[in-house]
DSSP file (Angstrom, degrees, kcal/mol; ACC not computed):
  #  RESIDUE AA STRUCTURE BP1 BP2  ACC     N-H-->O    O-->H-N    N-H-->O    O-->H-N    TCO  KAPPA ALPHA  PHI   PSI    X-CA   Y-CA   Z-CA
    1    1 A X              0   0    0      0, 0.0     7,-1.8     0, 0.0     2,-0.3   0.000 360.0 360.0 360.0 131.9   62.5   11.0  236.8
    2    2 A X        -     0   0    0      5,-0.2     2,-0.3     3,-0.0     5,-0.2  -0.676 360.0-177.9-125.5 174.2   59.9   12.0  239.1
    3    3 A X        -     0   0    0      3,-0.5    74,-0.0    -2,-0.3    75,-0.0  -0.788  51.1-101.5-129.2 153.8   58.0   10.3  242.3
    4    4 A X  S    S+     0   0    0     -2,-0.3    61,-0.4     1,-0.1    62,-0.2   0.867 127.3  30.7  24.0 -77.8   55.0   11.9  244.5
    5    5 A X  S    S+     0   0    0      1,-0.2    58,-1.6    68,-0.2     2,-0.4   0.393 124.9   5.6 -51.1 -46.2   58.3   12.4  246.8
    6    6 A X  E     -A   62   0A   0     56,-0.2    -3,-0.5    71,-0.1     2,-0.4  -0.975  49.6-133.0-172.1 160.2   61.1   12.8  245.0
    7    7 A X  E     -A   61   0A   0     54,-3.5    54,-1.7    -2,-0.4     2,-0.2  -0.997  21.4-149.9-139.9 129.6   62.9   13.3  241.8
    8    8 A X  E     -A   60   0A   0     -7,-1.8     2,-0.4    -2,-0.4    52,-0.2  -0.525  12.9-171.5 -91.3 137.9   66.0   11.5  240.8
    9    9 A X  E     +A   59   0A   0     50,-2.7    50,-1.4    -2,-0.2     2,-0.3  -0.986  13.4 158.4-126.7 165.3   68.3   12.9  238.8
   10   10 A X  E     +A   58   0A   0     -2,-0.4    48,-0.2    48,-0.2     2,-0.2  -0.965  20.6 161.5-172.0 138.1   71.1   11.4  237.2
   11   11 A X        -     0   0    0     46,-0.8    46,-0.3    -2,-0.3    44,-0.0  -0.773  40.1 -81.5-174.6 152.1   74.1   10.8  234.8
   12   12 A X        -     0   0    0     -2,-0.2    44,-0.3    44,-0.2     2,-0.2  -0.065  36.3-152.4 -75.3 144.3   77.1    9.1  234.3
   13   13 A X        -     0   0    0     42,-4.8    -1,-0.1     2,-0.2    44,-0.0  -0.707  25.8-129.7-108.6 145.3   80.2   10.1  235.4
   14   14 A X  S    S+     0   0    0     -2,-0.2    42,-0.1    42,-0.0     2,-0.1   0.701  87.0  94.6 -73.0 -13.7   83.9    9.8  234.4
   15   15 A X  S    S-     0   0    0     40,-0.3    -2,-0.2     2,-0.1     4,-0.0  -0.198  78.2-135.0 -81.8 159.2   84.5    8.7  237.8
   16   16 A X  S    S+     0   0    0     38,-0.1    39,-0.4    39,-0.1    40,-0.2   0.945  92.1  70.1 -82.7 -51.0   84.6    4.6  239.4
   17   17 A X  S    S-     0   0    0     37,-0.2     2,-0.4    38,-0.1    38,-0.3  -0.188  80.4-134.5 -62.5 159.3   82.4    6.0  242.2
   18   18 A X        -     0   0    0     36,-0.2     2,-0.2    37,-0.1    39,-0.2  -0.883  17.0-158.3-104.4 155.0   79.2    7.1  242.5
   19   19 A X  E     -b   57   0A   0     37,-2.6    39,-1.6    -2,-0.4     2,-0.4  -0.608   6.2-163.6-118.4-174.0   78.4   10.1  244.2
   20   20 A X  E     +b   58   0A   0     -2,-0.2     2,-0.3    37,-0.2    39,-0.2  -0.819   9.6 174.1-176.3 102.5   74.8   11.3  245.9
   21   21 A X  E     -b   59   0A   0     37,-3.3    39,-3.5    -2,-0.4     2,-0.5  -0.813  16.4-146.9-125.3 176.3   73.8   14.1  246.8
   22   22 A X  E     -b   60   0A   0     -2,-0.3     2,-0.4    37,-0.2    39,-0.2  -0.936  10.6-154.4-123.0 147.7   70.0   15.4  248.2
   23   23 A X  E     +b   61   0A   0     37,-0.9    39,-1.2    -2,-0.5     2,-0.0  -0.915  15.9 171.4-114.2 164.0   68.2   19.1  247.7
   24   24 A X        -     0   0    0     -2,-0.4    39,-0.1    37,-0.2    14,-0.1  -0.279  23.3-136.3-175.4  64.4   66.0   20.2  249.8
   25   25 A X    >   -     0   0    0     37,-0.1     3,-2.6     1,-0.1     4,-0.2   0.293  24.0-112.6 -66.5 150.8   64.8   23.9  249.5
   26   26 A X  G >  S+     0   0    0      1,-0.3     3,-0.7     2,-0.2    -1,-0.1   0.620 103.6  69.1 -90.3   3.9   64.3   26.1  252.2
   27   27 A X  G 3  S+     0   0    0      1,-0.2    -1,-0.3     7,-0.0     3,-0.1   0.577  74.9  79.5 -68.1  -5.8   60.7   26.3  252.0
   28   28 A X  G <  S-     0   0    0     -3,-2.6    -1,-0.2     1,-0.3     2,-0.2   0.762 110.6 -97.0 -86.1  -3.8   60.0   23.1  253.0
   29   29 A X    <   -     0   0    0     -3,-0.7    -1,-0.3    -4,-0.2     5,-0.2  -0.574  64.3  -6.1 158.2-162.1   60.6   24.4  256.4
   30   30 A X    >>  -     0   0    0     -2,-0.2     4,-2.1     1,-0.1     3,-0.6   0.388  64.0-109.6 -48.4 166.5   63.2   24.9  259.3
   31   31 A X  H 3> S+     0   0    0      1,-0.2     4,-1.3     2,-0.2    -1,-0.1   0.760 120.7  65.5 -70.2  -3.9   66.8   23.2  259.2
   32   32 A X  H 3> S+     0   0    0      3,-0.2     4,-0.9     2,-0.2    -1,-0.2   0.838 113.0  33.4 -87.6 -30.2   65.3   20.8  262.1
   33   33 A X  H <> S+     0   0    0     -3,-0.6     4,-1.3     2,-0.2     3,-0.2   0.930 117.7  49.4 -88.8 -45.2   62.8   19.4  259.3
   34   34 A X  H  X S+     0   0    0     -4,-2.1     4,-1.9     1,-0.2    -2,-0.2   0.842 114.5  53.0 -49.8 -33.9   65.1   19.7  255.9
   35   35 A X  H  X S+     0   0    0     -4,-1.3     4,-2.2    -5,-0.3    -1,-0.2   0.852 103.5  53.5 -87.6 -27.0   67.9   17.8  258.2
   36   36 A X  H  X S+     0   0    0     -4,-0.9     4,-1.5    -3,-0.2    -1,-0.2   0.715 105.3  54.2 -77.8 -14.8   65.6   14.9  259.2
   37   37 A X  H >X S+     0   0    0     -4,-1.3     3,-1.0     2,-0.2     4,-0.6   0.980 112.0  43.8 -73.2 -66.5   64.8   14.2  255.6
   38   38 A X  H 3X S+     0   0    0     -4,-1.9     4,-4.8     1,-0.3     5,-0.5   0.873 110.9  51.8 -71.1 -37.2   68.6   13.9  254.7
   39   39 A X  H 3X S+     0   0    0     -4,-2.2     4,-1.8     2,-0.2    -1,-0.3   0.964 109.9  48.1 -49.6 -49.1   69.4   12.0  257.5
   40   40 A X  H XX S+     0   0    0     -4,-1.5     3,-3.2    -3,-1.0     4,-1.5   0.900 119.7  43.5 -49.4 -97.4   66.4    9.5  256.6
   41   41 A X  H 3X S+     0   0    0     -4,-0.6     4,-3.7     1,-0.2    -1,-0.2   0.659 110.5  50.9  -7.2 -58.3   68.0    9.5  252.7
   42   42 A X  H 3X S+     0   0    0     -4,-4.8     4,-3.1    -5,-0.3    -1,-0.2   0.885 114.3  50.9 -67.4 -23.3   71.6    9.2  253.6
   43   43 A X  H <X S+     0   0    0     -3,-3.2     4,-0.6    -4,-1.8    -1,-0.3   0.880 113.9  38.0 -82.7 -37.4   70.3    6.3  255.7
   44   44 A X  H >X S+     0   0    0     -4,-1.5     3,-1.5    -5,-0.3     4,-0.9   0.953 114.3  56.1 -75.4 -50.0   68.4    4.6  253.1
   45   45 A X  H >X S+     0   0    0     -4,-3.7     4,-3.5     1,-0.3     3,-2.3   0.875 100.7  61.9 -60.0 -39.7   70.9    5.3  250.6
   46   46 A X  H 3< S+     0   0    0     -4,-3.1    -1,-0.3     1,-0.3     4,-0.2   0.630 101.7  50.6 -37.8 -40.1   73.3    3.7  252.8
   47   47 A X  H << S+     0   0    0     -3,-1.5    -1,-0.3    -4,-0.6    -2,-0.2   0.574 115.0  38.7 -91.7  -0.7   71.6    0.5  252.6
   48   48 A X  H XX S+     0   0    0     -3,-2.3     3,-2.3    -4,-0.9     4,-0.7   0.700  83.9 101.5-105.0 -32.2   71.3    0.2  249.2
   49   49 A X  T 3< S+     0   0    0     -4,-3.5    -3,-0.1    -5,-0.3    -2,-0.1   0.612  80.4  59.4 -12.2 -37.6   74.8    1.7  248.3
   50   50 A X  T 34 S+     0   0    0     -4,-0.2    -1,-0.3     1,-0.2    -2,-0.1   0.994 111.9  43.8 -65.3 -62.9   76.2   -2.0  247.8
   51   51 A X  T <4 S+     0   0    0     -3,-2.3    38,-3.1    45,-0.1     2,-0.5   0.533  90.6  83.3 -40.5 -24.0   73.5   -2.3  245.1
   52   52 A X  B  < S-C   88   0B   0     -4,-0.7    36,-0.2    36,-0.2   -34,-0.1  -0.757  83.9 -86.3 -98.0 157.5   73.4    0.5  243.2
   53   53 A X        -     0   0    0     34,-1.9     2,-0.3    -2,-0.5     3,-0.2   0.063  29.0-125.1 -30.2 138.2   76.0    1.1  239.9
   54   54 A X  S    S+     0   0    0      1,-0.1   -37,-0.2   -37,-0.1   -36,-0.2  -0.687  83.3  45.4 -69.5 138.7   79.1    2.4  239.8
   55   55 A X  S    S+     0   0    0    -39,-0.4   -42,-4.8   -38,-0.3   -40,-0.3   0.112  89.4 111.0 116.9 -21.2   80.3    5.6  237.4
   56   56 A X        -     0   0    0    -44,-0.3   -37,-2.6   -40,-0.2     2,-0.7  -0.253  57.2-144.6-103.6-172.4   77.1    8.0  238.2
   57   57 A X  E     - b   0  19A   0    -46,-0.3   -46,-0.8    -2,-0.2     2,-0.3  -0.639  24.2-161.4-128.6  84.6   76.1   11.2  240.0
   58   58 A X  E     -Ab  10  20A   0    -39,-1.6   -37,-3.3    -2,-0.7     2,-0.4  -0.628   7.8-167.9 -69.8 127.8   72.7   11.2  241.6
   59   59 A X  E     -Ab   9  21A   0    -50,-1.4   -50,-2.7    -2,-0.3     2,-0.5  -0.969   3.7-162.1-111.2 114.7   70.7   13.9  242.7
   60   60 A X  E     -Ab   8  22A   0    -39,-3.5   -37,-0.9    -2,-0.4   -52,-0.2  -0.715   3.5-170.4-129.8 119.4   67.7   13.8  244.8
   61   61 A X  E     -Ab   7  23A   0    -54,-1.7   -54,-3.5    -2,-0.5   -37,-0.2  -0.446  13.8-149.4 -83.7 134.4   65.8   16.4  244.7
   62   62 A X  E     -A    6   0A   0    -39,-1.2     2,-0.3   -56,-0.2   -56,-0.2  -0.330  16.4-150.7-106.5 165.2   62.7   16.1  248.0
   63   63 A X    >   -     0   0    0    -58,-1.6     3,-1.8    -2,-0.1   -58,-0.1  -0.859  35.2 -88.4-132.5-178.5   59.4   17.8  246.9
   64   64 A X  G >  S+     0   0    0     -2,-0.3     3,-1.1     1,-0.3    -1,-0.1   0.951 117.3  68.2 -74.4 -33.7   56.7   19.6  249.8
   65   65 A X  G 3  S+     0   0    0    -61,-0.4    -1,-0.3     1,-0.3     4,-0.2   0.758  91.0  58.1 -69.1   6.8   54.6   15.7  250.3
   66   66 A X  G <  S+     0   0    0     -3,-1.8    -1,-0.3   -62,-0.2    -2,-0.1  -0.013  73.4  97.6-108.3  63.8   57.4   14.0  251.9
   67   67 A X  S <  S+     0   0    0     -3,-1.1    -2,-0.1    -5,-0.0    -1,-0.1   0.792 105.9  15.0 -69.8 -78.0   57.4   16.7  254.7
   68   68 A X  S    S+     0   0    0      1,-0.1     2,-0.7     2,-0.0    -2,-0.1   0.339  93.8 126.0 -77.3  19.2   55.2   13.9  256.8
   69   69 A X        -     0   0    0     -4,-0.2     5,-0.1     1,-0.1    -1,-0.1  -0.518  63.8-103.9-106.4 126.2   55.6   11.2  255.1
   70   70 A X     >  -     0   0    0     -2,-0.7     4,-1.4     3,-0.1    -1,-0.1   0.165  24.2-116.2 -34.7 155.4   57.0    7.9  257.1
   71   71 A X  H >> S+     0   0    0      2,-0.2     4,-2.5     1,-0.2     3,-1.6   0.972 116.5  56.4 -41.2 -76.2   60.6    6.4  256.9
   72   72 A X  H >> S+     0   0    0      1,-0.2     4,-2.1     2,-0.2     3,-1.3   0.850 111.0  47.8 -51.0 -50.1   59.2    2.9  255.0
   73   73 A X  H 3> S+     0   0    0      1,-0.4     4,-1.3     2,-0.2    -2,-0.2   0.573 105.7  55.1 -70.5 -23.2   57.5    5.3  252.1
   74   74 A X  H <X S+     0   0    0     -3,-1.6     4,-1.0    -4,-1.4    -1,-0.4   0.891 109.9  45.2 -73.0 -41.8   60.5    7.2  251.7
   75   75 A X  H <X S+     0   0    0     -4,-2.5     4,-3.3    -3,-1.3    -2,-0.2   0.842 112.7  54.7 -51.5 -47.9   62.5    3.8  251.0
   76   76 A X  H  X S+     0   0    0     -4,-2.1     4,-3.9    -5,-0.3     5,-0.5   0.992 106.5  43.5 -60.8 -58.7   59.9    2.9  249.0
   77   77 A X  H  X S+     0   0    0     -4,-1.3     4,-1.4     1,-0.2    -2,-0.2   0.831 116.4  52.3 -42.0 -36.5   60.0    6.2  246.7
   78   78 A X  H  X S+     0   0    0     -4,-1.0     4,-2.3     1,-0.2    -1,-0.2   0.964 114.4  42.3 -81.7 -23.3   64.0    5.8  246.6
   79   79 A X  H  < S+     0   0    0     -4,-3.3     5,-0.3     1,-0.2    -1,-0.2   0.861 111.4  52.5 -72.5 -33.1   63.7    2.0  245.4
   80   80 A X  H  X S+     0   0    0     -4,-3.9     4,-4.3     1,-0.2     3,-0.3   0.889 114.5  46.9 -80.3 -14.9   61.0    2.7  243.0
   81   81 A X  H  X S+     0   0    0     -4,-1.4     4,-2.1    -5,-0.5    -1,-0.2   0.970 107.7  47.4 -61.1 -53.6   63.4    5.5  241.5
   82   82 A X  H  <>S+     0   0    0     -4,-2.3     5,-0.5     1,-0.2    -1,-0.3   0.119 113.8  58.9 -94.0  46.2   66.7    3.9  241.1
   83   83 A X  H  45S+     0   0    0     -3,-0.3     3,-0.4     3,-0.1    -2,-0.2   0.369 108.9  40.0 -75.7 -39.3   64.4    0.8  239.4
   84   84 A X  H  <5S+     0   0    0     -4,-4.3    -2,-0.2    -5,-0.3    -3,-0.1   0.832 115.1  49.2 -86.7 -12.7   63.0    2.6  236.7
   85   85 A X  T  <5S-     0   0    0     -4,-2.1    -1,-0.2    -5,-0.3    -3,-0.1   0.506 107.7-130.1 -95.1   3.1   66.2    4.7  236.0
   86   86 A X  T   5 +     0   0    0     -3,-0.4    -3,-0.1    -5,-0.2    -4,-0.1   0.829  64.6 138.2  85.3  41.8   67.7    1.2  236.0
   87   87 A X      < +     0   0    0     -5,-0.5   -34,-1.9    -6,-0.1     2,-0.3   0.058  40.1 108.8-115.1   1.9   70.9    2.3  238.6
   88   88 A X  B    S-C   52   0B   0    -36,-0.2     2,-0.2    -5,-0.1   -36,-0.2  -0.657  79.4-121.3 -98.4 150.1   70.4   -1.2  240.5
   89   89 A X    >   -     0   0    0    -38,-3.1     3,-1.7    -2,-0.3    -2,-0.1  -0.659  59.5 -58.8 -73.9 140.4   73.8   -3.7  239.6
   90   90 A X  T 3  S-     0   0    0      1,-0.3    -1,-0.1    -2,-0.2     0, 0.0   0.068 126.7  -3.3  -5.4 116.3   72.4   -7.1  237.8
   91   91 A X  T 3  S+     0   0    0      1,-0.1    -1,-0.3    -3,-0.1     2,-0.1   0.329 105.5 108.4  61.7   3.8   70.2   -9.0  239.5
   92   92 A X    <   +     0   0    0     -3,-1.7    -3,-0.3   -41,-0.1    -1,-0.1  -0.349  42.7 115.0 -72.4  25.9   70.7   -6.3  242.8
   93   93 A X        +     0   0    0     -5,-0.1    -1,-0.1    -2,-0.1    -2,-0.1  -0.101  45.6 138.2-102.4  43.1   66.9   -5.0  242.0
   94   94 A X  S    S-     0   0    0     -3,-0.0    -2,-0.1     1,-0.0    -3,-0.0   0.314  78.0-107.2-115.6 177.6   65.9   -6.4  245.6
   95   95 A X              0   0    0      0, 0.0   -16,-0.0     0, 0.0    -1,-0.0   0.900 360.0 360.0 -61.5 -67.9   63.3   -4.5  248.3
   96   96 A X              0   0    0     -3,-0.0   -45,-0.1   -48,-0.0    -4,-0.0   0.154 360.0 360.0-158.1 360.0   67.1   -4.0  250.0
């Protein structure tokens, strides 16, 4: 499922948790830029974590526009993602 930003990937798993990982290619430049993106992710993901489903394996894969692209717009991109793949628990489809 793709974004501007990113592209989710996803699928259920035998497991009670979910797990989350990010990719992030080394062309999109030095580790000092690839690491500030994940930190930003792990940090959004972190605030939704309560919300989102149990039992899948998420992948999100970053593309070259969010090199510059603010914090809120990143948030935005992850929310609009796990709403249309439908990854938010019941009535958990919030901003946050």
């Amino acid at each position: 499922m793709g974004h501007p930003l990113l592209v989710l990937i996803f699928r259920r798993s035998n497991q009670s948790s979910t797990r989350i990982g990010f990719s992030i290619t080394k062309k999109f430049g030095n580790a000092v830029h690839r690491n500030r993106i994940k930190r930003q992710l792990r940090e959004i993901i972190r605030s939704r974590i309560k919300s989102i489903k149990q039992g899948y394996d998420l992948v999100f894969v970053v593309r070259k526009d969010a090199k510059e692209t603010p914090y809120d717009n990143l948030d935005k991109a992850v929310h609009n993602l796990l709403k249309r793949g439908k990854l938010y628990k019941e009535g958990e489809s919030s901003s946050k």
